[in-house]
DRENDREN-747128 format. One record per residue (C-alpha): residue number from 0; x, y, z. Coordinates in pm, 1 decimal, padded with zeros to 6 digits. Each point is the difference from the previous one (the first is absolute). Example, Ala and Ser with C-alpha at 12.3 -4.5 7.8 and 13.67 -1.06 7.14 Angstrom:
2
SITE | 0 | 01230.0 | -00450.0 | 00780.0
SITE | 1 | 00137.0 | 00344.0 | -00066.0
END
This chain:
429
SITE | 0 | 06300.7 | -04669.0 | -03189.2
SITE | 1 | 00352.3 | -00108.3 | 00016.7
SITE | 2 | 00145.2 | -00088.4 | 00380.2
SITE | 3 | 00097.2 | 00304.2 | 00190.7
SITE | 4 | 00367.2 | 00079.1 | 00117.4
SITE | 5 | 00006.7 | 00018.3 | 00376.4
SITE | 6 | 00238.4 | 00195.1 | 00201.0
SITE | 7 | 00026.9 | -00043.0 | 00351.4
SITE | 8 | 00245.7 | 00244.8 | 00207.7
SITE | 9 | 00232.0 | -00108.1 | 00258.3
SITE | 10 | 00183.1 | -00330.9 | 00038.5
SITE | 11 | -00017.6 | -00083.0 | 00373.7
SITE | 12 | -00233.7 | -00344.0 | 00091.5
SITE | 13 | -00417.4 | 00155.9 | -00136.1
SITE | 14 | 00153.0 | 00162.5 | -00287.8
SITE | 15 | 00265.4 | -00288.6 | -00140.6
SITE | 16 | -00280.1 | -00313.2 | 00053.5
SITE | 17 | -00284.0 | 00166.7 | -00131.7
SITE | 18 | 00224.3 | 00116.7 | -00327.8
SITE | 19 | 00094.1 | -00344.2 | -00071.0
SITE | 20 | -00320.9 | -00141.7 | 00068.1
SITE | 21 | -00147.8 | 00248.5 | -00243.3
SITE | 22 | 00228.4 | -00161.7 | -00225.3
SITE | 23 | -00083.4 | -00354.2 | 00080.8
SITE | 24 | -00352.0 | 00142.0 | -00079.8
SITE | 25 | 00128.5 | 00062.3 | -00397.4
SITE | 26 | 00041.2 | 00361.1 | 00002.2
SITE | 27 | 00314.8 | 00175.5 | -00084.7
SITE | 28 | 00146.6 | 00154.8 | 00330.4
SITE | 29 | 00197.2 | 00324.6 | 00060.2
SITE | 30 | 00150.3 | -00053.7 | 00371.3
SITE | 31 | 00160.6 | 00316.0 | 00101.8
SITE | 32 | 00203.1 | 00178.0 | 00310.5
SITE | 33 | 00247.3 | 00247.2 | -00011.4
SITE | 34 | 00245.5 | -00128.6 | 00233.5
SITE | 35 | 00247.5 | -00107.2 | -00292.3
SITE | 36 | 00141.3 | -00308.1 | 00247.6
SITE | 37 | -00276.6 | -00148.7 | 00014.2
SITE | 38 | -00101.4 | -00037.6 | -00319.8
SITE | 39 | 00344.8 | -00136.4 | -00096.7
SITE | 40 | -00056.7 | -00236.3 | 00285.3
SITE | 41 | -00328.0 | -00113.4 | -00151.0
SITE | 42 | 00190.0 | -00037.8 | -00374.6
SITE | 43 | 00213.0 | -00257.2 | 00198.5
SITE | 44 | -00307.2 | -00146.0 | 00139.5
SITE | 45 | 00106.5 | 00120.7 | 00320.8
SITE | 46 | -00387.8 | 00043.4 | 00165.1
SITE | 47 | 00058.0 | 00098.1 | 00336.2
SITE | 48 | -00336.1 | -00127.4 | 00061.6
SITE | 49 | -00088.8 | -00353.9 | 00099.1
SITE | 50 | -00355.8 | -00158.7 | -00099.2
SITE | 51 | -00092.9 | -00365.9 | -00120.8
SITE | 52 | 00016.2 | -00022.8 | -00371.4
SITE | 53 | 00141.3 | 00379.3 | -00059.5
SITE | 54 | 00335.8 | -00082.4 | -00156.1
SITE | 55 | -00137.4 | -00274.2 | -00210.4
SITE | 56 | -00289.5 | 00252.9 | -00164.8
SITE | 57 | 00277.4 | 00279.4 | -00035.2
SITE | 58 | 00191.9 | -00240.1 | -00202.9
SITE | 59 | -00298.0 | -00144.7 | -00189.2
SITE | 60 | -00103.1 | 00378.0 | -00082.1
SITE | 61 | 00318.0 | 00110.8 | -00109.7
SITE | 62 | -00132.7 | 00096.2 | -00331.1
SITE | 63 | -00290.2 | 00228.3 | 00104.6
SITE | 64 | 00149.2 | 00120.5 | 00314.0
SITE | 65 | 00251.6 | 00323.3 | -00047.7
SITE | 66 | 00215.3 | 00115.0 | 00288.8
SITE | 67 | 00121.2 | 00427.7 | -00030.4
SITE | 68 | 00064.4 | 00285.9 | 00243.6
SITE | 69 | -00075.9 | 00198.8 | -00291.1
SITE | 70 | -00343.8 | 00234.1 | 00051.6
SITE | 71 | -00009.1 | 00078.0 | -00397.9
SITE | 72 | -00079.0 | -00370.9 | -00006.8
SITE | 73 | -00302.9 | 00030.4 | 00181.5
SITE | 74 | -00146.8 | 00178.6 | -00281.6
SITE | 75 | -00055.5 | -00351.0 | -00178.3
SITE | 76 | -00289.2 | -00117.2 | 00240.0
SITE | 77 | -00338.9 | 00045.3 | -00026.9
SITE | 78 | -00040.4 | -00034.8 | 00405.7
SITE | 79 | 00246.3 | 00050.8 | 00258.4
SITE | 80 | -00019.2 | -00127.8 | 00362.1
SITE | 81 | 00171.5 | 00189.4 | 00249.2
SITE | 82 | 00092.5 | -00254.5 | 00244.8
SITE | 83 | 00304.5 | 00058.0 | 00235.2
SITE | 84 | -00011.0 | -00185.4 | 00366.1
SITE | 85 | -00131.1 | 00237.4 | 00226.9
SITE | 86 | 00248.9 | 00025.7 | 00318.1
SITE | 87 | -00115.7 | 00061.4 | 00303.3
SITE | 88 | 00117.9 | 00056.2 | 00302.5
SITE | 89 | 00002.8 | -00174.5 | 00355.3
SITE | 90 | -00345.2 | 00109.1 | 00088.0
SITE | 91 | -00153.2 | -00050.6 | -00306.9
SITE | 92 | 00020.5 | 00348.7 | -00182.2
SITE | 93 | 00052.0 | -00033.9 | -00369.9
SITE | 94 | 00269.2 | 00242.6 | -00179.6
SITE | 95 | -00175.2 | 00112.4 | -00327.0
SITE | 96 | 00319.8 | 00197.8 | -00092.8
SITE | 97 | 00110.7 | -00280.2 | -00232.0
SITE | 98 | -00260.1 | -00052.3 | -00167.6
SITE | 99 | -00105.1 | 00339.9 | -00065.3
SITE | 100 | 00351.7 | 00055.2 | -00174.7
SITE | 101 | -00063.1 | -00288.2 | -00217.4
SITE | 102 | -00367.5 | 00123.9 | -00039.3
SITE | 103 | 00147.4 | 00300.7 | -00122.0
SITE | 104 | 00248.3 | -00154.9 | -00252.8
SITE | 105 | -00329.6 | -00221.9 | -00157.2
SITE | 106 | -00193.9 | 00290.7 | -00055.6
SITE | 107 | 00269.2 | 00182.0 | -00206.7
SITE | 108 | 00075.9 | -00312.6 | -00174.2
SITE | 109 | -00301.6 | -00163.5 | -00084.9
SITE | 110 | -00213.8 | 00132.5 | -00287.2
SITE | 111 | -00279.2 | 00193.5 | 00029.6
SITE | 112 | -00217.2 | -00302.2 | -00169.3
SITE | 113 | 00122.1 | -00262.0 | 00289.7
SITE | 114 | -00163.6 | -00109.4 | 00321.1
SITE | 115 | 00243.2 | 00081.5 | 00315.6
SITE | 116 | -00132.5 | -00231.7 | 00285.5
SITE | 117 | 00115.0 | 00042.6 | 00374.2
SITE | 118 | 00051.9 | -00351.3 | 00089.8
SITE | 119 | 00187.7 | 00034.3 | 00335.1
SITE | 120 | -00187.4 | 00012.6 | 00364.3
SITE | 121 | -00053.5 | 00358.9 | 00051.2
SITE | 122 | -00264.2 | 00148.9 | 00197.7
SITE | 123 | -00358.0 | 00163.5 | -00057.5
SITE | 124 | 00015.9 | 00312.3 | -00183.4
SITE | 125 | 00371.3 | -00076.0 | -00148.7
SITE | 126 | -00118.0 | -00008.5 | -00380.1
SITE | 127 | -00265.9 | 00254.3 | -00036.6
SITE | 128 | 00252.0 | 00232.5 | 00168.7
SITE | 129 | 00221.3 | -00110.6 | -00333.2
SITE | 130 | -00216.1 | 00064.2 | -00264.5
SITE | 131 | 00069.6 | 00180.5 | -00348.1
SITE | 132 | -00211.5 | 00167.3 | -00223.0
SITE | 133 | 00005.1 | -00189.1 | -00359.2
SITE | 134 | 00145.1 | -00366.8 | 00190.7
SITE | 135 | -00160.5 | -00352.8 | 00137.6
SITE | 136 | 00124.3 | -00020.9 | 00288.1
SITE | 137 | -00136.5 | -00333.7 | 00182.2
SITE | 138 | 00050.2 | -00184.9 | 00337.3
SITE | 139 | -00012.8 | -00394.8 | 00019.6
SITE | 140 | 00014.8 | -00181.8 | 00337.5
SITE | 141 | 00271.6 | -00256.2 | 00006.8
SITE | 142 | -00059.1 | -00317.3 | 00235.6
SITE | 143 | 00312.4 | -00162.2 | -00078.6
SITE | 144 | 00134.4 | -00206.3 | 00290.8
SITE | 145 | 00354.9 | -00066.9 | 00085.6
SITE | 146 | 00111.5 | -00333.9 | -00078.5
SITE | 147 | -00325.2 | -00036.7 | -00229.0
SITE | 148 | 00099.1 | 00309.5 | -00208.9
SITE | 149 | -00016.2 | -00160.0 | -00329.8
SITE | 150 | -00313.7 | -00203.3 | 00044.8
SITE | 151 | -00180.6 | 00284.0 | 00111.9
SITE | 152 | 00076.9 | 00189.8 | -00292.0
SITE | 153 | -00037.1 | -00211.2 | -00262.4
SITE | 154 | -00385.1 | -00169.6 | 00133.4
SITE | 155 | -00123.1 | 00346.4 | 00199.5
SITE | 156 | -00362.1 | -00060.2 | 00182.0
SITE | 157 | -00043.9 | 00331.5 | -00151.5
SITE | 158 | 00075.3 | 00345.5 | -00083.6
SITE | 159 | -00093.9 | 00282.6 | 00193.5
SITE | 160 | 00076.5 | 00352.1 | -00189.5
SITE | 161 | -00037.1 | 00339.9 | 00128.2
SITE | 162 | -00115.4 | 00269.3 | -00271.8
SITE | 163 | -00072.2 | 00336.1 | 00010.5
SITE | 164 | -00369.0 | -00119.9 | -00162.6
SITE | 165 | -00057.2 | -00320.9 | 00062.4
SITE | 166 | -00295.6 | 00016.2 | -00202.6
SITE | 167 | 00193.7 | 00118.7 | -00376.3
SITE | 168 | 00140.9 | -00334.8 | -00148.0
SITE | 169 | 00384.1 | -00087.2 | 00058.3
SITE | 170 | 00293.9 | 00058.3 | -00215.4
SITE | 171 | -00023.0 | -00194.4 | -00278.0
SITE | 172 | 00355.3 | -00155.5 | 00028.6
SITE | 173 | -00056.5 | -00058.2 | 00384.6
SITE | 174 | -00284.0 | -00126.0 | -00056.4
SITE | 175 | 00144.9 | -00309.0 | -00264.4
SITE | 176 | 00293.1 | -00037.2 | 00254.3
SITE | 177 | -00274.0 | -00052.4 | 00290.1
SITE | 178 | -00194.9 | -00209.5 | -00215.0
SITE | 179 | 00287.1 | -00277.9 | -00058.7
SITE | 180 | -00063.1 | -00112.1 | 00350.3
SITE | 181 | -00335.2 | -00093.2 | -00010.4
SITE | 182 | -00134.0 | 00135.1 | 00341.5
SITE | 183 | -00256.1 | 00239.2 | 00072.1
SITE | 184 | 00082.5 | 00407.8 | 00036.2
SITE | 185 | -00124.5 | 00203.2 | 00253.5
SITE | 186 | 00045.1 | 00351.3 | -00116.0
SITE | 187 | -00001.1 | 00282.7 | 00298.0
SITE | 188 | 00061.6 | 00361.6 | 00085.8
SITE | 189 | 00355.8 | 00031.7 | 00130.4
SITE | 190 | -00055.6 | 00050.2 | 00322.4
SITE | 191 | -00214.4 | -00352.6 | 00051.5
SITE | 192 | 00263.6 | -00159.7 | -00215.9
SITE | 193 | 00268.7 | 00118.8 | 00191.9
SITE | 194 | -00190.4 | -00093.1 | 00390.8
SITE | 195 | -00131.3 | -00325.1 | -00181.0
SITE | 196 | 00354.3 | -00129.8 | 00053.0
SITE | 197 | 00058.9 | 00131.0 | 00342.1
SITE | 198 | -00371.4 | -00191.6 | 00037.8
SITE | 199 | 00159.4 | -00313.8 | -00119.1
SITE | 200 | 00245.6 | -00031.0 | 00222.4
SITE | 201 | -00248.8 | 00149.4 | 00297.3
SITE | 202 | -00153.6 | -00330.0 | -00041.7
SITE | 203 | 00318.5 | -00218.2 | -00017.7
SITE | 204 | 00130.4 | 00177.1 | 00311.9
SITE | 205 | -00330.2 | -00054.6 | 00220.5
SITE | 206 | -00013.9 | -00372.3 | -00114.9
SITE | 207 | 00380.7 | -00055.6 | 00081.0
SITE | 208 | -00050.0 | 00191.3 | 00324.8
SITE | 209 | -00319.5 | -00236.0 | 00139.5
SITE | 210 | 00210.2 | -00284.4 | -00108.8
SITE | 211 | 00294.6 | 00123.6 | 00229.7
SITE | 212 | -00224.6 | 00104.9 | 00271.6
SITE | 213 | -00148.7 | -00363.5 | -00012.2
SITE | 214 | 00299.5 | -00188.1 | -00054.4
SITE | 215 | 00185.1 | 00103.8 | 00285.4
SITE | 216 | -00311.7 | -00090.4 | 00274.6
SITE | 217 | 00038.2 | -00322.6 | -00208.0
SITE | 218 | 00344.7 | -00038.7 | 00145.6
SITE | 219 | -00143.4 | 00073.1 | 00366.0
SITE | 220 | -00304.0 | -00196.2 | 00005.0
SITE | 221 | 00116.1 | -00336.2 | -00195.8
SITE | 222 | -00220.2 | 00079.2 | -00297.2
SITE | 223 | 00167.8 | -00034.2 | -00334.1
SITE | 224 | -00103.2 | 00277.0 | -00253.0
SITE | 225 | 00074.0 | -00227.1 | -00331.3
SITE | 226 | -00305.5 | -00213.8 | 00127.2
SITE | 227 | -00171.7 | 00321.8 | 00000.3
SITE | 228 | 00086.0 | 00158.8 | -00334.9
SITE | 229 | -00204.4 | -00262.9 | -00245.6
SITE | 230 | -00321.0 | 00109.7 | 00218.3
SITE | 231 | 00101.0 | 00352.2 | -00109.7
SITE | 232 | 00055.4 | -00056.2 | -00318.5
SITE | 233 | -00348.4 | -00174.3 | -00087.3
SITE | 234 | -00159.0 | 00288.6 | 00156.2
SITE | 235 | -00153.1 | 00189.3 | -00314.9
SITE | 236 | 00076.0 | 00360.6 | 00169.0
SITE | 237 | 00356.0 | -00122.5 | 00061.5
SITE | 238 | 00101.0 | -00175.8 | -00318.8
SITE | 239 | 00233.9 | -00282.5 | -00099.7
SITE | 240 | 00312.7 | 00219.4 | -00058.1
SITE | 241 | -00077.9 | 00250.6 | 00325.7
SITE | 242 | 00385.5 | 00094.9 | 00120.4
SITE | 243 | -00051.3 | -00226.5 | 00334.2
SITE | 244 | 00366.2 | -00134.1 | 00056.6
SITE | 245 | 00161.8 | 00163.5 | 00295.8
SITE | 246 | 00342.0 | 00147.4 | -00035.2
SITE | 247 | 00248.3 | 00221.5 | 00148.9
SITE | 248 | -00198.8 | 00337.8 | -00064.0
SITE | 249 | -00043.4 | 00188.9 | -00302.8
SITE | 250 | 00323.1 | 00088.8 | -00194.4
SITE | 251 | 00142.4 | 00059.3 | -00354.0
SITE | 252 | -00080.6 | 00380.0 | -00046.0
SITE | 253 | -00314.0 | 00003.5 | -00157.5
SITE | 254 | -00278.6 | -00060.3 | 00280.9
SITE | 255 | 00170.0 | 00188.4 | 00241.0
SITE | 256 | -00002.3 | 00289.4 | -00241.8
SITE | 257 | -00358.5 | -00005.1 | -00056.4
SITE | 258 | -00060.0 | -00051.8 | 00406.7
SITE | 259 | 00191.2 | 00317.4 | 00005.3
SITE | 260 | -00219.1 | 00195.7 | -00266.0
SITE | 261 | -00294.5 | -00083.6 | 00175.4
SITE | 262 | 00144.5 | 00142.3 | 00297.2
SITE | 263 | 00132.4 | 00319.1 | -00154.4
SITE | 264 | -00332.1 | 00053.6 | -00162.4
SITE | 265 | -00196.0 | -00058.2 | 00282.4
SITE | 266 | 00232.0 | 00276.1 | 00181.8
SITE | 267 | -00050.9 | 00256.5 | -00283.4
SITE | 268 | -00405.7 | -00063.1 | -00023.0
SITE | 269 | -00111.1 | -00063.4 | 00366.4
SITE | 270 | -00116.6 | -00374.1 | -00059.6
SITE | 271 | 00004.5 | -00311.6 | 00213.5
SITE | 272 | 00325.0 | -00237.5 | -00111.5
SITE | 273 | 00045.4 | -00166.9 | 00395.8
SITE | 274 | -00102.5 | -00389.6 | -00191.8
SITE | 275 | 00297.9 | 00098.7 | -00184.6
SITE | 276 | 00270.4 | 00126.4 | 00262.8
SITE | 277 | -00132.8 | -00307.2 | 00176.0
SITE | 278 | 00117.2 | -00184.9 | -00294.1
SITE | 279 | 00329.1 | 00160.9 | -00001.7
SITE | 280 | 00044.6 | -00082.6 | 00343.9
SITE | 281 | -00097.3 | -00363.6 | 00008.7
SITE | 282 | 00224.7 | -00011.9 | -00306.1
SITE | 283 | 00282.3 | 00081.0 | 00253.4
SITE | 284 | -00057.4 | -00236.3 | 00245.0
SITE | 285 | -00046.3 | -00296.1 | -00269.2
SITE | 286 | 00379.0 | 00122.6 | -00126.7
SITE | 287 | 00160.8 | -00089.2 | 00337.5
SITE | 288 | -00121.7 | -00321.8 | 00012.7
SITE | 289 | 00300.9 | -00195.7 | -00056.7
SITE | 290 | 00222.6 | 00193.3 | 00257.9
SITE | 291 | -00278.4 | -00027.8 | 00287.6
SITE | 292 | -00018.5 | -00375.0 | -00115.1
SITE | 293 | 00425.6 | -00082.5 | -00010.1
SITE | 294 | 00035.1 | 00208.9 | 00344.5
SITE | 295 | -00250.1 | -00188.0 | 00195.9
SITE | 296 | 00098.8 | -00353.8 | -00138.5
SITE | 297 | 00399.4 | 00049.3 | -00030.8
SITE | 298 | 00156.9 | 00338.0 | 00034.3
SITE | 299 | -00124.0 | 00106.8 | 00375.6
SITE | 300 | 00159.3 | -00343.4 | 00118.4
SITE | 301 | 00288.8 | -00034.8 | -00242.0
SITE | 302 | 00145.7 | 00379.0 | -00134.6
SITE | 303 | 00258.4 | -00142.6 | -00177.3
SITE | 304 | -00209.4 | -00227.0 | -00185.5
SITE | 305 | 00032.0 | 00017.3 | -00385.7
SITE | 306 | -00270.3 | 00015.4 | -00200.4
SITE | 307 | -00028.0 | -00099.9 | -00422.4
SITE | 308 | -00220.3 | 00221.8 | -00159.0
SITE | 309 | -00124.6 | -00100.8 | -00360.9
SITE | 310 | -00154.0 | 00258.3 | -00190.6
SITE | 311 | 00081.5 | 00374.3 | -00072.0
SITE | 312 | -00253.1 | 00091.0 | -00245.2
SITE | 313 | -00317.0 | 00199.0 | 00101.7
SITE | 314 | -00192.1 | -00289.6 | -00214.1
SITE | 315 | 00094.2 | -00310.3 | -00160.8
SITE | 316 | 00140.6 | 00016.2 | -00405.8
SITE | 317 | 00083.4 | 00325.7 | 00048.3
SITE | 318 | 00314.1 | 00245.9 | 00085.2
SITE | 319 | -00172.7 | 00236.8 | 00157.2
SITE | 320 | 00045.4 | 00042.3 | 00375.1
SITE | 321 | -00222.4 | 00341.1 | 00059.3
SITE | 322 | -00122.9 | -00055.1 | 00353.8
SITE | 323 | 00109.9 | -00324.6 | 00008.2
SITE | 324 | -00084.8 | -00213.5 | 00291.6
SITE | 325 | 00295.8 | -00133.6 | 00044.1
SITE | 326 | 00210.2 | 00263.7 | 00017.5
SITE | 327 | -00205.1 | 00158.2 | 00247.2
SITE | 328 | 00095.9 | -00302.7 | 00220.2
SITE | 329 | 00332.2 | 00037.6 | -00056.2
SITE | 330 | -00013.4 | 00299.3 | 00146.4
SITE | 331 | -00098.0 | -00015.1 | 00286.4
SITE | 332 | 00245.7 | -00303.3 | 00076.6
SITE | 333 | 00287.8 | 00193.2 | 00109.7
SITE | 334 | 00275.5 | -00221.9 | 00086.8
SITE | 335 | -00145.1 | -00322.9 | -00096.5
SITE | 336 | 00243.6 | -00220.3 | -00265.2
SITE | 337 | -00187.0 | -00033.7 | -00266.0
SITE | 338 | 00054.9 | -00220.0 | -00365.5
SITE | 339 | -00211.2 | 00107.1 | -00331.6
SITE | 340 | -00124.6 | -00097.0 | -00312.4
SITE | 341 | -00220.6 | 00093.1 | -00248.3
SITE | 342 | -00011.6 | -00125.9 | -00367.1
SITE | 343 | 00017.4 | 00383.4 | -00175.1
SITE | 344 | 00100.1 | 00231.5 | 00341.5
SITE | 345 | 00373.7 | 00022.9 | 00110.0
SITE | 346 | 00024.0 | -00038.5 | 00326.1
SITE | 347 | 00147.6 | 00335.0 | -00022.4
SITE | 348 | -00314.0 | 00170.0 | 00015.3
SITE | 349 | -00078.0 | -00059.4 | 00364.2
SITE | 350 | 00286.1 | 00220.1 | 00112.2
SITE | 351 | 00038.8 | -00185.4 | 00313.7
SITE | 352 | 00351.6 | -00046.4 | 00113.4
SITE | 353 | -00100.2 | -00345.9 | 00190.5
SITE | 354 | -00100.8 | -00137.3 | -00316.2
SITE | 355 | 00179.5 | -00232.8 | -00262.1
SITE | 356 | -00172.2 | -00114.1 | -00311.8
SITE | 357 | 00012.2 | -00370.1 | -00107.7
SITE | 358 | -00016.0 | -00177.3 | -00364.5
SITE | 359 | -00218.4 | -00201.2 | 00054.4
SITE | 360 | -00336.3 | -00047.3 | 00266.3
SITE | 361 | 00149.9 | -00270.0 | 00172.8
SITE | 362 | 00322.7 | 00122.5 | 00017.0
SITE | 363 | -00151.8 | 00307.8 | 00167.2
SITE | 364 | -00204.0 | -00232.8 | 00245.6
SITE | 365 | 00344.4 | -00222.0 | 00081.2
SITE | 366 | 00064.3 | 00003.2 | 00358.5
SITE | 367 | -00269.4 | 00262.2 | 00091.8
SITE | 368 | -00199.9 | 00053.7 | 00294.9
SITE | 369 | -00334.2 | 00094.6 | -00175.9
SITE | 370 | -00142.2 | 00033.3 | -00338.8
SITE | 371 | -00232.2 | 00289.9 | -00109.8
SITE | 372 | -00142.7 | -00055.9 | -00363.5
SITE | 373 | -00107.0 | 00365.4 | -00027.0
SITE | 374 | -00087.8 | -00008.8 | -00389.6
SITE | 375 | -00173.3 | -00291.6 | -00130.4
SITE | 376 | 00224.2 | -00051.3 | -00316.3
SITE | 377 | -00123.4 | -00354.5 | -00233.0
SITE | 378 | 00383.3 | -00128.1 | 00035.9
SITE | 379 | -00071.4 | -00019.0 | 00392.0
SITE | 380 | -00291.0 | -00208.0 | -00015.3
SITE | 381 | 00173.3 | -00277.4 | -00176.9
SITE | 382 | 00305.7 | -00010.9 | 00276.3
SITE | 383 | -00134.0 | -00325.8 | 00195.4
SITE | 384 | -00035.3 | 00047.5 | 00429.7
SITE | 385 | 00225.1 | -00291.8 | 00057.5
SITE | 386 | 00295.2 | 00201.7 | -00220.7
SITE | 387 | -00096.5 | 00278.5 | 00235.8
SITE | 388 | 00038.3 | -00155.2 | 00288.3
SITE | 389 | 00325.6 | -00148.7 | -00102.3
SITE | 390 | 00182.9 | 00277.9 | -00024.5
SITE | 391 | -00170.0 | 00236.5 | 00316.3
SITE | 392 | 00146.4 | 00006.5 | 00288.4
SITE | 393 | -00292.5 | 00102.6 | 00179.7
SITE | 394 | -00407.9 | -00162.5 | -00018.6
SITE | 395 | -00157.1 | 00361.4 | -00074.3
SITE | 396 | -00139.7 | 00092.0 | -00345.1
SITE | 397 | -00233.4 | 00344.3 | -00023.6
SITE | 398 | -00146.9 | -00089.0 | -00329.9
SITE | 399 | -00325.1 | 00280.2 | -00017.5
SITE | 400 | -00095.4 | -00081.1 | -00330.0
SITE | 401 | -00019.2 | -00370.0 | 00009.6
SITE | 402 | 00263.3 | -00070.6 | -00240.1
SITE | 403 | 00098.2 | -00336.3 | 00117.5
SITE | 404 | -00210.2 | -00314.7 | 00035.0
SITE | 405 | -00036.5 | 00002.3 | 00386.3
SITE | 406 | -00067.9 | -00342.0 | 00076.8
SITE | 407 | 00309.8 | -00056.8 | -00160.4
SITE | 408 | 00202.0 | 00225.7 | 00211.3
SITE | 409 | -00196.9 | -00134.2 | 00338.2
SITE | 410 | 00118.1 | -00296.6 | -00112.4
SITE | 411 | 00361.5 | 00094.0 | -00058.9
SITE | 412 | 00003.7 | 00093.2 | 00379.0
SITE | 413 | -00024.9 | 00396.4 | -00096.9
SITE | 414 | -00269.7 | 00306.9 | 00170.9
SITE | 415 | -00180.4 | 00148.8 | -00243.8
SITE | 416 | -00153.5 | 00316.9 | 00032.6
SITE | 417 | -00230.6 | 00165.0 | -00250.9
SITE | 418 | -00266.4 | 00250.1 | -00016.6
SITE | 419 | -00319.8 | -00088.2 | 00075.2
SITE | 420 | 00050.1 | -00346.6 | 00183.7
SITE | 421 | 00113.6 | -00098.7 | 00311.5
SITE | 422 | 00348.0 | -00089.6 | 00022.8
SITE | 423 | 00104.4 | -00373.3 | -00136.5
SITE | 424 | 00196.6 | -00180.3 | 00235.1
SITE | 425 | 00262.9 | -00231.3 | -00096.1
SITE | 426 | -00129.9 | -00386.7 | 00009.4
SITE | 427 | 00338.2 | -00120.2 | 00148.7
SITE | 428 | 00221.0 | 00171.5 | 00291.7
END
């Protein structure tokens, strides 16, 4: 059989990078929405969505890739992903509103031959609840990772698919499209489909969590947890790519979301989810690790102090600032002057009236008290300590993710701080 045309609904981040990299896989693409703007924006190669490699592929794929807020033109593809961004809220709770509306507009669209799959988050019992008599309707987990978006989709570990029989062979255009990737398919009822993603990220959470928990006694007990991880890692039951890197809690949307579903399910049924509040709450604590660092080693002494912050972004190589870190810092620093920059955020964004963004890192550091690098972006590892320390006023540097080479920056006379180690003192006073 000939390649299938794919469809996939809704433009936001999951929708717009896996369209295009269904197009880098050879197949003729259909990306629809029908917010008219944004499509034009997307004509002018306008994305609104930044990943490594995306604006290269969508101009490579020109020819296969078709841009339309038009639903009649849905009626060209043989499958159709539905595959809006999820929003949720500040506790986690998804809105399915949107994507039920654009759900809705598929359906009537699409003809009765194609495969509709849900491809957004959504949670257990959200597409059997959607079923039609006389249409495939199928659910595929998506693992794609901010910042990683476009690898992810294009070399998947696998495909997990939620059917209502798992055991009747797939649609046979689904199935080709699956088949171009080369990785094994784990068909599934709905419902295990649907909780096998909220499993997923059970797993990342508890591993991210221990490595918190641990990293921070680190800090107390002069133990450094990066001597620790490889010991981890060559543990067989652990893994080589176990999430072990401490960080500033969890954030971007997603694994808070699922933390909440667990928690809204256990409510409803009458089971045990305390591992998981726990989670939740050590996830808080973790968050406000920069501001109880900069208080005890600068603010309490020196209020007027002013502090550089580098990094907006939730993550690095992406826009996104969902339950970003470093805005929760910002905060809860009420009155403190502070200068910003990230590579893709405006400083803007923090909506703190102490704040002034800067052009540059080091013109945001220039003549500040403090440093906080609070997302690790790839530009800031290759700023040198010694530039650094030229332009700070002060010696402190909270850098919890380890972007800088620290014997470097002991040796340019600056305190480094990090998570998981004890603090680096300066070589020379």
């Amino acid at each position: 059989m000939s390649n299938p045309v794919l469809g996939f609904a809704g433009m936001t981040h999951l929708g717009l990078v896996s369209g295009v990299c269904a197009a880098e896989k050879g197949f003729r693409t259909v990306c629809f929405d029908p917010a008219a703007s944004r499509i034009a924006a997307l004509a002018r190669r306008e994305l609104g969505v930044a990943e490594p490699q995306l604006d290269d592929l969508v101009l490579k794929n020109a020819s296969r890739l078709s841009f339309t807020s038009k639903p009649a033109d849905l009626a060209a593809c043989d499958v159709i992903y539905v595959a809006p961004d999820v929003p949720t809220d500040d506790q986690g709770g998804s809105d399915l509103g949107p994507i039920n509306a654009l759900l809705d507009i598929v359906v009537r669209s699409a003809r009765a031959d194609a495969a509709i799959v849900v491809l957004s988050q959504v949670p257990p019992g959200f597409t059997r609840d959607r079923q039609l008599p006389g249409r495939t309707l199928i659910y595929q987990v998506e693992t794609l990772i901010f910042g990683r978006a476009v690898e992810r989709a294009l070399y998947p570990e696998r495909y997990i698919v939620g059917c209502a029989d798992p055991a009747q062979p797939l649609h046979a255009s689904y199935a080709a499209f699956l088949a171009a990737h080369g990785c094994p398919v784990l068909p599934m009822r709905y419902e295990s489909a649907e909780l096998a993603k909220i499993s997923i990220n059970m797993c990342l959470v508890a591993s991210v969590s221990t490595a918190n928990t641990l990293a921070e006694l680190c800090e107390k007990i002069g133990a450094d947890w990066s001597e620790i991880v490889p010991a981890l890692k060559l543990d067989k039951r652990i893994g080589q790519h176990a999430y072990l890197a401490p960080g500033l809690g969890i954030a971007g949307g997603n694994l808070e979301r699922d933390l909440a579903t667990v928690c809204s399910f256990a409510d409803c049924y009458g089971t045990d989810a305390n591992v998981v509040r726990a989670w939740i709450a050590n996830s808080r604590h973790c968050r406000n690790w920069a501001v109880r660092t900069i208080r005890s080693v600068l603010l309490d002494s020196e209020p007027g102090a002013t502090v550089a912050v580098w990094g907006l972004a939730y993550k690095e190589n992406t826009h996104s600032v969902k339950n970003s870190p470093s805005l929760a810092t910002i905060a809860q620093l009420a009155g403190t002057r502070l200068r910003l920059h990230d590579p893709l955020v405006p400083s803007s964004v923090a909506a703190y009236p102490n704040a002034e963004g800067a052009s540059d890192p080091l013109a945001a550091a220039s003549g500040a008290d403090a440093l906080m690098i609070l997302t690790p972006w790839p530009q800031y590892r290759s700023i040198p300590p010694s530039q650094i320390a030229k332009v700070l006023r002060g010696r402190i540097v909270l850098d919890p993710y380890g972007v800088l080479d620290h014997k470097a920056a002991a040796a340019a006379g600056l305190d480094v701080f990090t998570l998981g180690k004890p603090p680096l003192r300066a070589e020379h006073r």
